[in-house]
PDB file with one MODEL, atoms N, CA, C and O in Angstrom:
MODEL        1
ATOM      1  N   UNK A   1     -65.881  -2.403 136.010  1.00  0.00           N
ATOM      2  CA  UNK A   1     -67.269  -2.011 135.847  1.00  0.00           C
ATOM      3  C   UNK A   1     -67.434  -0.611 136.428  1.00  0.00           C
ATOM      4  O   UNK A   1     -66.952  -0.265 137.506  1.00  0.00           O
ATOM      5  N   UNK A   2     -68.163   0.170 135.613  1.00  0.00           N
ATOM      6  CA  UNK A   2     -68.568   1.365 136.109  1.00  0.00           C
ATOM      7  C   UNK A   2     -69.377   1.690 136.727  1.00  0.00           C
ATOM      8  O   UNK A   2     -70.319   0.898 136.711  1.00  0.00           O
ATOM      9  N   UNK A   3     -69.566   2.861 137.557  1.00  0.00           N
ATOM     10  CA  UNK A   3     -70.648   3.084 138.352  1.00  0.00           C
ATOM     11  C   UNK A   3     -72.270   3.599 137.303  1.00  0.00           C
ATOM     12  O   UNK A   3     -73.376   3.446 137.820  1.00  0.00           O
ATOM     13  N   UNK A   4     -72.171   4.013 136.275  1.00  0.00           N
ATOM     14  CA  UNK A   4     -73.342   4.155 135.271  1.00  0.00           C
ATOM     15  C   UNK A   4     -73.483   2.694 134.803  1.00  0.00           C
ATOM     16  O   UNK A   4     -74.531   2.559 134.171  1.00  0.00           O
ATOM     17  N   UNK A   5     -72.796   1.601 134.904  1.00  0.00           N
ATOM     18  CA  UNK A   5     -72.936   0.476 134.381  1.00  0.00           C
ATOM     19  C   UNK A   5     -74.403  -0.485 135.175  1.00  0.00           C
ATOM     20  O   UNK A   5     -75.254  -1.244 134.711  1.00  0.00           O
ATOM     21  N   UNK A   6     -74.159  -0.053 136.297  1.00  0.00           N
ATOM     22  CA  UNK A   6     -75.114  -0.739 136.949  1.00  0.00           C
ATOM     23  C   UNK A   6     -76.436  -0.173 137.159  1.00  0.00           C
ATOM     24  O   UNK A   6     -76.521   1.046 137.006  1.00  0.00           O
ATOM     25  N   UNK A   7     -77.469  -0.807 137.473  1.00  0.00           N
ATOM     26  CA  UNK A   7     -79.302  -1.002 137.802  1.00  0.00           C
ATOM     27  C   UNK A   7     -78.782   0.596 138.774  1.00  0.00           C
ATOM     28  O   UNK A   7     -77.636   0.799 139.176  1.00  0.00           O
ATOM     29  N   UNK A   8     -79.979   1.555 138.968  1.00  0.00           N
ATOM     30  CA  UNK A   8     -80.070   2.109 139.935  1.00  0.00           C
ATOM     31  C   UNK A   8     -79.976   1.556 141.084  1.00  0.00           C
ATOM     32  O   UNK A   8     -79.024   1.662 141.858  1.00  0.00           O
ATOM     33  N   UNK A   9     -81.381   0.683 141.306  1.00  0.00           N
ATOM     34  CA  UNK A   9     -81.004  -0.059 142.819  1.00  0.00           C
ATOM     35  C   UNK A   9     -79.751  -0.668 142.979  1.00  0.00           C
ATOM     36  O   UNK A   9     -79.392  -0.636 144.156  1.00  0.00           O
ATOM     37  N   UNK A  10     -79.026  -1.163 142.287  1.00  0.00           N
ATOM     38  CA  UNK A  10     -77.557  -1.941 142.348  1.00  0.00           C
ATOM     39  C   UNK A  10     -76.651  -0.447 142.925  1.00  0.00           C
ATOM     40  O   UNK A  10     -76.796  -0.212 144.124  1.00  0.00           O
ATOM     41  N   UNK A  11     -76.329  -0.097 142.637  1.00  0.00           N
ATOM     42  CA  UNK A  11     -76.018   1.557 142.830  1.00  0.00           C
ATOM     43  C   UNK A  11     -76.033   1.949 144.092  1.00  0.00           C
ATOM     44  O   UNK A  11     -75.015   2.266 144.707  1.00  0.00           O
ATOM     45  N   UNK A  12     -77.160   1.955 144.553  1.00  0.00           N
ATOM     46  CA  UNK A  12     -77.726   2.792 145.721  1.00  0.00           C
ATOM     47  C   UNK A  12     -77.131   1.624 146.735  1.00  0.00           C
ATOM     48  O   UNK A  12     -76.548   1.887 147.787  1.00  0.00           O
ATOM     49  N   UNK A  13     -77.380   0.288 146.237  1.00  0.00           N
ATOM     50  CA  UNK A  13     -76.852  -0.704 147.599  1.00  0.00           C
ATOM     51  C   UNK A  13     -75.216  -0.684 147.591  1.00  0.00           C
ATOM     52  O   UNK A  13     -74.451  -1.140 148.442  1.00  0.00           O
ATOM     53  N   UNK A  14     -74.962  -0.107 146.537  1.00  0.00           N
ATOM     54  CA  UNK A  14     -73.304   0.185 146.339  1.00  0.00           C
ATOM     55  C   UNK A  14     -72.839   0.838 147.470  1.00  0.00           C
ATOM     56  O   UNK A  14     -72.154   0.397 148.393  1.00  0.00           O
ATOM     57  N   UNK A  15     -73.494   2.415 147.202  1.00  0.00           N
ATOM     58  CA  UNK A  15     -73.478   3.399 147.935  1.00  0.00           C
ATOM     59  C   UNK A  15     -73.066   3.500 149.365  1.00  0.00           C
ATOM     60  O   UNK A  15     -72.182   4.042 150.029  1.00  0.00           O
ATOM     61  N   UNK A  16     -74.656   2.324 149.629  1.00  0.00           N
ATOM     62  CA  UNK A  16     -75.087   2.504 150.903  1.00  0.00           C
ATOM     63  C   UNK A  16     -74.469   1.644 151.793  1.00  0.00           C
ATOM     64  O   UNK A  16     -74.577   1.804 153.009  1.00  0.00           O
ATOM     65  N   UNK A  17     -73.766   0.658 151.246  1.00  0.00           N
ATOM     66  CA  UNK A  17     -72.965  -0.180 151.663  1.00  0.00           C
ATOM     67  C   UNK A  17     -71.118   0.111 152.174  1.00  0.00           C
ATOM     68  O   UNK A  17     -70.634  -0.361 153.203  1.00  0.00           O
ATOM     69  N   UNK A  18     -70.349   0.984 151.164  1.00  0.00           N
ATOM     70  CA  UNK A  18     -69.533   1.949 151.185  1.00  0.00           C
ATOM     71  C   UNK A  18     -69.572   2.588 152.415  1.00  0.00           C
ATOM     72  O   UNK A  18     -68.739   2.511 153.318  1.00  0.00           O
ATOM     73  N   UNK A  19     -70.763   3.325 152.378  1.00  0.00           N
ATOM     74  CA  UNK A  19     -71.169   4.480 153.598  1.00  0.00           C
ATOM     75  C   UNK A  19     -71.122   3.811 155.381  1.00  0.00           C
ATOM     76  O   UNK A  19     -70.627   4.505 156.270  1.00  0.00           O
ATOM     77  N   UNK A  20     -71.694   2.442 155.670  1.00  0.00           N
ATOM     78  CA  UNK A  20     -71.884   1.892 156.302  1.00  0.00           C
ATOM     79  C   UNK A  20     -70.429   1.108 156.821  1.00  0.00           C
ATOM     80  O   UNK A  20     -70.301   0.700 157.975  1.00  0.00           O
ATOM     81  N   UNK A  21     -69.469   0.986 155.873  1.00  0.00           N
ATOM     82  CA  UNK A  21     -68.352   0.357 156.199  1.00  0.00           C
ATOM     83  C   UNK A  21     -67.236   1.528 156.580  1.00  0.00           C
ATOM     84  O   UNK A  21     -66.246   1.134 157.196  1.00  0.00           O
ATOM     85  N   UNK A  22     -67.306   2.600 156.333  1.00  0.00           N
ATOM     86  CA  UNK A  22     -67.019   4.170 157.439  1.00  0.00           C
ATOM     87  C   UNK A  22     -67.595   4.539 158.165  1.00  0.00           C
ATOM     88  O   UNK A  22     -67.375   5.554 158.826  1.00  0.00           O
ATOM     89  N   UNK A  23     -68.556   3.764 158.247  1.00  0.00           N
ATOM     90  CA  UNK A  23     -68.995   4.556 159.338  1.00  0.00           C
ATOM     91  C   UNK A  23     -68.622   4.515 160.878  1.00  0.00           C
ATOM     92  O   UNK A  23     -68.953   5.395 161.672  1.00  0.00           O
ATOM     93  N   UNK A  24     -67.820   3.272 161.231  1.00  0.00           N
ATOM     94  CA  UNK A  24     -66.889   3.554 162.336  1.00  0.00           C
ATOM     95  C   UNK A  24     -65.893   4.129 162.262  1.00  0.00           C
ATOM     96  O   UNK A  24     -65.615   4.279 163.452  1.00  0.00           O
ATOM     97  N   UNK A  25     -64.964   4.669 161.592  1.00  0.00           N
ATOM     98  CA  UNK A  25     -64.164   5.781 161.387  1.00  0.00           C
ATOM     99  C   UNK A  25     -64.617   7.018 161.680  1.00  0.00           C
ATOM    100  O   UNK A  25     -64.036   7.884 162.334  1.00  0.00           O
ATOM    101  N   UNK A  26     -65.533   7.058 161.239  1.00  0.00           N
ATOM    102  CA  UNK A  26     -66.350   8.710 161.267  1.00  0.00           C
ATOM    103  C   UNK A  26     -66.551   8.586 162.550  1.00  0.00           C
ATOM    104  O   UNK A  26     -65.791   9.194 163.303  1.00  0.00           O
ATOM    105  N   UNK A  27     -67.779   7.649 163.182  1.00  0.00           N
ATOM    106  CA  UNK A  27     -67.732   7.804 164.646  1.00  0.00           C
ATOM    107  C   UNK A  27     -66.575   8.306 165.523  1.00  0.00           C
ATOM    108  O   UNK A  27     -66.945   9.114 166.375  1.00  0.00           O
ATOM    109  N   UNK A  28     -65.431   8.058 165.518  1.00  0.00           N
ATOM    110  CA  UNK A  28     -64.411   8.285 165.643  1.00  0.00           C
ATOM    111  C   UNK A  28     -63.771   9.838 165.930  1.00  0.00           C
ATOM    112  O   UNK A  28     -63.000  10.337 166.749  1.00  0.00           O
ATOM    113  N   UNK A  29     -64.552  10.288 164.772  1.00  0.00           N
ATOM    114  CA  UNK A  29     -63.828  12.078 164.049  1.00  0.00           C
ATOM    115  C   UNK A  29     -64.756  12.620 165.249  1.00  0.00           C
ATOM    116  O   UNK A  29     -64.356  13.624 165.839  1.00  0.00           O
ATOM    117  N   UNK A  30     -66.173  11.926 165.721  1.00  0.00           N
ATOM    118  CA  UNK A  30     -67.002  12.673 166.386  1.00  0.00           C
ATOM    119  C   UNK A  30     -66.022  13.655 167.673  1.00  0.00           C
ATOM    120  O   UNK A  30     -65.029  13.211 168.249  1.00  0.00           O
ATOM    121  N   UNK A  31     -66.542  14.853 167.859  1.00  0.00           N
ATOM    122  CA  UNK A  31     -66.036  15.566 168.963  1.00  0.00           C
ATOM    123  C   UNK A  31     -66.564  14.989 170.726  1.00  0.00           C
ATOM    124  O   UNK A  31     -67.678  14.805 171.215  1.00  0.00           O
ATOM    125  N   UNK A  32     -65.249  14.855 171.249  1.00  0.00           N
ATOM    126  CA  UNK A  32     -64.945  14.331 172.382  1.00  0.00           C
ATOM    127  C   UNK A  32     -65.029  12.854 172.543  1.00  0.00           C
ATOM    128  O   UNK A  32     -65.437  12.289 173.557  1.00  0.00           O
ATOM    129  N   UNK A  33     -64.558  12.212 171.329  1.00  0.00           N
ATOM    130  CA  UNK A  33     -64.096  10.716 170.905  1.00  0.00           C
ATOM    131  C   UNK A  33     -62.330  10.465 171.058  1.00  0.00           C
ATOM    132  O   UNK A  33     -61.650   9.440 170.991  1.00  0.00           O
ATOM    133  N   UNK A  34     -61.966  11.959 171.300  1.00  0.00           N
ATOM    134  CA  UNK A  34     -60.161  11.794 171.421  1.00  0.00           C
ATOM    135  C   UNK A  34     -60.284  11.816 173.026  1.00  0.00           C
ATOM    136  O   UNK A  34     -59.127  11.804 173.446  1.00  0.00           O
ATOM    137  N   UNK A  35     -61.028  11.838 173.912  1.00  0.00           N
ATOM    138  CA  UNK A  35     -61.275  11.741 175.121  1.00  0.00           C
ATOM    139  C   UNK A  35     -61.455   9.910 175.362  1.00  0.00           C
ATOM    140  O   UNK A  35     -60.785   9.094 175.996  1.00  0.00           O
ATOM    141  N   UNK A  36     -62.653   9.804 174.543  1.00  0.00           N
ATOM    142  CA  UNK A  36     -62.430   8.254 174.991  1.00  0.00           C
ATOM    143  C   UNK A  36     -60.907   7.626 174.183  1.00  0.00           C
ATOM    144  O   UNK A  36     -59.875   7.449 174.830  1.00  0.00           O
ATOM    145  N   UNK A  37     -60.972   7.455 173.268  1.00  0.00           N
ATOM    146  CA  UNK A  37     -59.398   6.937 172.813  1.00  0.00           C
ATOM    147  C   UNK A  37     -58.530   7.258 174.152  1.00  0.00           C
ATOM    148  O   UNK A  37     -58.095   6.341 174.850  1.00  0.00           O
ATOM    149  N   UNK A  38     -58.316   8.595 174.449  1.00  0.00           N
ATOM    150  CA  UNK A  38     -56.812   8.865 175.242  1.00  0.00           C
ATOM    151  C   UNK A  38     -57.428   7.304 176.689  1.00  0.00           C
ATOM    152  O   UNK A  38     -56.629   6.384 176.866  1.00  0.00           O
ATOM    153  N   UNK A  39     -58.909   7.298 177.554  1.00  0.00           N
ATOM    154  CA  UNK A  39     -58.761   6.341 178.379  1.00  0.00           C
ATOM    155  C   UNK A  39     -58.377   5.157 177.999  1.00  0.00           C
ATOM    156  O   UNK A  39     -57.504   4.447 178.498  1.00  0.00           O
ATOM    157  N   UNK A  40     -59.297   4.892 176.778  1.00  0.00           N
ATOM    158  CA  UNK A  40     -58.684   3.399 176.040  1.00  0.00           C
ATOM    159  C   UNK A  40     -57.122   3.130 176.264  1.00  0.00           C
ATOM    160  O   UNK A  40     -56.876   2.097 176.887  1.00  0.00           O
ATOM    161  N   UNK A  41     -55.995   3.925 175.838  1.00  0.00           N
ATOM    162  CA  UNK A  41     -54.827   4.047 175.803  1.00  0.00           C
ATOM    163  C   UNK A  41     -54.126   4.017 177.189  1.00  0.00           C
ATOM    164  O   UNK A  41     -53.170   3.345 177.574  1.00  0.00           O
ATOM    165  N   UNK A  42     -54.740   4.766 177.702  1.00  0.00           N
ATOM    166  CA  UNK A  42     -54.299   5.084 179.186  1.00  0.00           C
ATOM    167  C   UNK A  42     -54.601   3.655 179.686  1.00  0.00           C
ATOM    168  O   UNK A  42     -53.635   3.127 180.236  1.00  0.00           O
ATOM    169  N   UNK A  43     -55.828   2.841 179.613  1.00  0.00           N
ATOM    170  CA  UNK A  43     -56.414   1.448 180.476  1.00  0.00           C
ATOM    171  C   UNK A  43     -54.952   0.265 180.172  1.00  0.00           C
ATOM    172  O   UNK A  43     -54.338  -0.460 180.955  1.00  0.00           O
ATOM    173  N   UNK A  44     -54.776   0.543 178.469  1.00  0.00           N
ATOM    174  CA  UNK A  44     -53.931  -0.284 178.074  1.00  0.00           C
ATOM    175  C   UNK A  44     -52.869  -0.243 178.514  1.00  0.00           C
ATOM    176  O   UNK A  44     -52.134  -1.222 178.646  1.00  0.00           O
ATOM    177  N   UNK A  45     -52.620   0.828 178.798  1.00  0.00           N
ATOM    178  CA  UNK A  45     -50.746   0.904 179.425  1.00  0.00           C
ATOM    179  C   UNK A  45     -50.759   0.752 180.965  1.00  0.00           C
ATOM    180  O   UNK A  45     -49.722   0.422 181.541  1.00  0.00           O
ATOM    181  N   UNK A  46     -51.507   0.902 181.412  1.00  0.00           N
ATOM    182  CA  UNK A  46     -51.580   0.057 183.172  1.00  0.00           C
ATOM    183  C   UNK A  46     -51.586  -1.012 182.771  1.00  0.00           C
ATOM    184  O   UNK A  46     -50.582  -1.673 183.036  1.00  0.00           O
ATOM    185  N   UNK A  47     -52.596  -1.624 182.028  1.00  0.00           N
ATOM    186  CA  UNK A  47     -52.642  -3.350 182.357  1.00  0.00           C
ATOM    187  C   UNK A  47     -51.230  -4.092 181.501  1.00  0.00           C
ATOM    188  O   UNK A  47     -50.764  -5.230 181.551  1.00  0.00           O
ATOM    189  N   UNK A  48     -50.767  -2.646 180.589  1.00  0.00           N
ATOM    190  CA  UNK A  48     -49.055  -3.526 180.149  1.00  0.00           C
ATOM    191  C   UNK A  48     -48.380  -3.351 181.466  1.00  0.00           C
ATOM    192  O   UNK A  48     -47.833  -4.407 181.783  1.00  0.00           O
ATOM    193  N   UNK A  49     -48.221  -2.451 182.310  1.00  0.00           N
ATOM    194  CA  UNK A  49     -47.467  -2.458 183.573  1.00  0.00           C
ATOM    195  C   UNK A  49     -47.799  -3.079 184.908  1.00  0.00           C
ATOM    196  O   UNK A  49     -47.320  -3.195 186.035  1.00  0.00           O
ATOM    197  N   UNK A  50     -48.679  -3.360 184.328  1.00  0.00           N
ATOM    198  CA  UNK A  50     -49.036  -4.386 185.926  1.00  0.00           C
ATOM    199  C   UNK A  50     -49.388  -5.569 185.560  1.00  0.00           C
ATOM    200  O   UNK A  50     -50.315  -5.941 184.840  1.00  0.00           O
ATOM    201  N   UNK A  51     -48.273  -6.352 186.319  1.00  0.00           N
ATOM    202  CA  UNK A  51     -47.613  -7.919 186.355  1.00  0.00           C
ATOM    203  C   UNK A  51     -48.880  -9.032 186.349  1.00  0.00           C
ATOM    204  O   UNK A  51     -49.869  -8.946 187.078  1.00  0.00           O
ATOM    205  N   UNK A  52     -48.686  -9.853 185.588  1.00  0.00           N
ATOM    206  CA  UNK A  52     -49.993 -10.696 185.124  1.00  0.00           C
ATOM    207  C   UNK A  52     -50.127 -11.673 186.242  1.00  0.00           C
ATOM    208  O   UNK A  52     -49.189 -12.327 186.698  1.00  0.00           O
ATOM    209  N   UNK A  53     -52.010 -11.749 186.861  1.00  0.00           N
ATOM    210  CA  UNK A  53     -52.070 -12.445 187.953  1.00  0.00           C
ATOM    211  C   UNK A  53     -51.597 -14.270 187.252  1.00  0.00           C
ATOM    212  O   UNK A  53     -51.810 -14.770 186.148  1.00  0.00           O
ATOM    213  N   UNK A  54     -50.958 -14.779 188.405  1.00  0.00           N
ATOM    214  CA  UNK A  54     -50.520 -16.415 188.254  1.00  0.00           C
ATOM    215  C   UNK A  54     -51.941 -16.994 187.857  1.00  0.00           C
ATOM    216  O   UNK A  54     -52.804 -17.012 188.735  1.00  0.00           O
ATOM    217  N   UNK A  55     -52.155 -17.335 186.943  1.00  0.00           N
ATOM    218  CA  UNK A  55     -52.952 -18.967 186.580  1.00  0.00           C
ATOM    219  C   UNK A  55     -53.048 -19.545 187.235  1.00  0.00           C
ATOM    220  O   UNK A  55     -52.044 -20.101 187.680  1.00  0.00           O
ATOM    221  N   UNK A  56     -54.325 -19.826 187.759  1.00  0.00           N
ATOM    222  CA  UNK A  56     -54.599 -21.308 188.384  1.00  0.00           C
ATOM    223  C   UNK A  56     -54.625 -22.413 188.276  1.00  0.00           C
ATOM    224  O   UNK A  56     -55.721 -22.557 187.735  1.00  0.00           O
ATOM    225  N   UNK A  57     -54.143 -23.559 188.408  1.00  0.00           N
ATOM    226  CA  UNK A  57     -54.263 -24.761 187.569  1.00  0.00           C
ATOM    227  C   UNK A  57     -55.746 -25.492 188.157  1.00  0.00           C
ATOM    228  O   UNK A  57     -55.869 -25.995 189.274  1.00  0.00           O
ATOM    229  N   UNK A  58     -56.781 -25.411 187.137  1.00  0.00           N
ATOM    230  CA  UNK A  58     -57.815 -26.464 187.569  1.00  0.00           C
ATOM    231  C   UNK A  58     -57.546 -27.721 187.587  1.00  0.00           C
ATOM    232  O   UNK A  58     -56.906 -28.433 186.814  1.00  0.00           O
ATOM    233  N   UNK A  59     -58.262 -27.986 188.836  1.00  0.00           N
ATOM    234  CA  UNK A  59     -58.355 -30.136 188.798  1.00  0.00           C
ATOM    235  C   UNK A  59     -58.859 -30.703 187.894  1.00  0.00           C
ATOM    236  O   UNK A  59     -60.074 -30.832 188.039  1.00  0.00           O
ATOM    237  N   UNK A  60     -58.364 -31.203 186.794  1.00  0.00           N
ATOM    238  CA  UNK A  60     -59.222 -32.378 186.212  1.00  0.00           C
ATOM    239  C   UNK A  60     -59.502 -33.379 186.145  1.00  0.00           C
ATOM    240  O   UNK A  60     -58.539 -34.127 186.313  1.00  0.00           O
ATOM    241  N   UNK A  61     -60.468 -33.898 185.958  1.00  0.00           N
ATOM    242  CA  UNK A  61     -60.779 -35.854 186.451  1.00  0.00           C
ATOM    243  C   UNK A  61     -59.616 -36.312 186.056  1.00  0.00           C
ATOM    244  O   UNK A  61     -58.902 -35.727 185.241  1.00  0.00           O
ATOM    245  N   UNK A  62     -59.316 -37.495 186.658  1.00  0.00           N
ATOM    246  CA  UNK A  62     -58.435 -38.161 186.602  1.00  0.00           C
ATOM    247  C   UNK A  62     -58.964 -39.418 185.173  1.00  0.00           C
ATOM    248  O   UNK A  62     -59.944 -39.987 184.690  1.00  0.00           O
ATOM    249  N   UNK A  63     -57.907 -39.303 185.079  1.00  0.00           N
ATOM    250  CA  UNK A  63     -58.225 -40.440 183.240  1.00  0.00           C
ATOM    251  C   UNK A  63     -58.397 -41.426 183.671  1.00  0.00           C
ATOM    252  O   UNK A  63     -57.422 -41.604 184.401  1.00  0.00           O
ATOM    253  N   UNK A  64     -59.425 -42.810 183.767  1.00  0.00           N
ATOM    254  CA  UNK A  64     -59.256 -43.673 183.860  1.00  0.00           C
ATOM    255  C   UNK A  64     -58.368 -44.963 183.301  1.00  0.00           C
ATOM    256  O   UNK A  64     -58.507 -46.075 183.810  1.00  0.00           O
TER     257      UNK A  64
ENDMDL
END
């Protein structure tokens, strides 16, 4: 189906829908967004290098 195939309004919700599903990418391109990424990256690679706290085992009722 083509894009002249459809209703105007069908179209425009095409559009606008398209636009809305980049639009976190674009956020992204924004200037001083490679600043947050690099902490993101940086947070992630400490918490890969530092040793995972032991689990606690909770008490649970006892089964009758």
């Amino acid at each position: 189906m083509n894009a002249d195939d459809l209703d105007p309004r069908e179209a425009e919700r095409v559009r606008r829908r398209d636009r809305e599903a980049t639009a976190a990418e674009r956020a992204l391109m924004q200037p001083g967004m490679g600043k947050v990424f690099k902490q993101i990256q940086d947070a992630q690679a400490r918490a890969a290098d530092e040793p995972s706290k032991p689990r606690r085992r909770r008490r649970g009722r006892k089964k009758e």
